[in-house]
C-alpha positions in Angstrom: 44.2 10.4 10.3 41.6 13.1 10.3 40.4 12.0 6.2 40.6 8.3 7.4 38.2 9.1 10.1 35.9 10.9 7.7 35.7 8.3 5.4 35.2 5.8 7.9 31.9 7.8 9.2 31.0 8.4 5.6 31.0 4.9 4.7 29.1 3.9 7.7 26.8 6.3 7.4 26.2 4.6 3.5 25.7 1.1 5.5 23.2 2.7 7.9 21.3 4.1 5.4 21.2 1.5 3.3 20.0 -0.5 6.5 17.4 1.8 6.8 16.2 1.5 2.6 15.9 -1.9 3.0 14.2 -2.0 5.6 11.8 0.2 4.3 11.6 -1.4 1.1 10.6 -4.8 2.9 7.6 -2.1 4.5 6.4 -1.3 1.8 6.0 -4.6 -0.1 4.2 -5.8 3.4 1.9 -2.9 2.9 1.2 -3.4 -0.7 0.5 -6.9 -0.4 -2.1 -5.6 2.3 -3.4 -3.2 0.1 -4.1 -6.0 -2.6 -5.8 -8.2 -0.3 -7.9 -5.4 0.6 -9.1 -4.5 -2.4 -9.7 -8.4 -3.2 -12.3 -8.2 -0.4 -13.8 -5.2 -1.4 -14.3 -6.7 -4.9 -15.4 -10.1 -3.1 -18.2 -7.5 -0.9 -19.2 -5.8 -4.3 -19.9 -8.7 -6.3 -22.1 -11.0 -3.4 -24.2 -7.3 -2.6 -24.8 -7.3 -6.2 -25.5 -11.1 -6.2 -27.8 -10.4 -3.8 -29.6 -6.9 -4.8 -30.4 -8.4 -8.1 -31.9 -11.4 -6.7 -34.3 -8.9 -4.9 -35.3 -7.2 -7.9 -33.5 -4.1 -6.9 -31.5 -2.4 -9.7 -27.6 -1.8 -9.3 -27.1 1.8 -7.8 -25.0 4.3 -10.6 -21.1 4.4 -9.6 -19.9 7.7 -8.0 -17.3 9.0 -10.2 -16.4 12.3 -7.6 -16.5 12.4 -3.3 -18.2 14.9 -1.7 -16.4 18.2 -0.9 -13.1 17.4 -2.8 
């Protein structure tokens, strides 16, 4: 009974990690989803400062293409 028992581990060890995948799969949808409404408020933040710099007068400041020390 010695093969019997492996398989039985082996298959439960398939189940558990399949557990575990969809479980992080289900993470990582809720984090994208996050991610997206993030940058929908950043967008939202860029365009109303915008909005509001050029109703000052003041033009748009040049787009960084490179950080810093990277």
């Amino acid at each position: 009974m010695a093969i019997g028992d492996r398989l039985w581990e082996a298959l439960s060890t398939v189940i558990r990690m399949n557990d575990r995948i969809v479980a992080m799969a289900e993470q990582m949808k809720s984090q994208q989803r996050r991610i997206e409404d993030l940058t929908e408020r950043v967008v939202r933040l860029e365009t109303a400062l915008e909005i509001a710099l050029a109703a000052r007068g003041v033009k748009k400041p040049p787009r960084r293409l490179s950080r810093k020390g990277g």
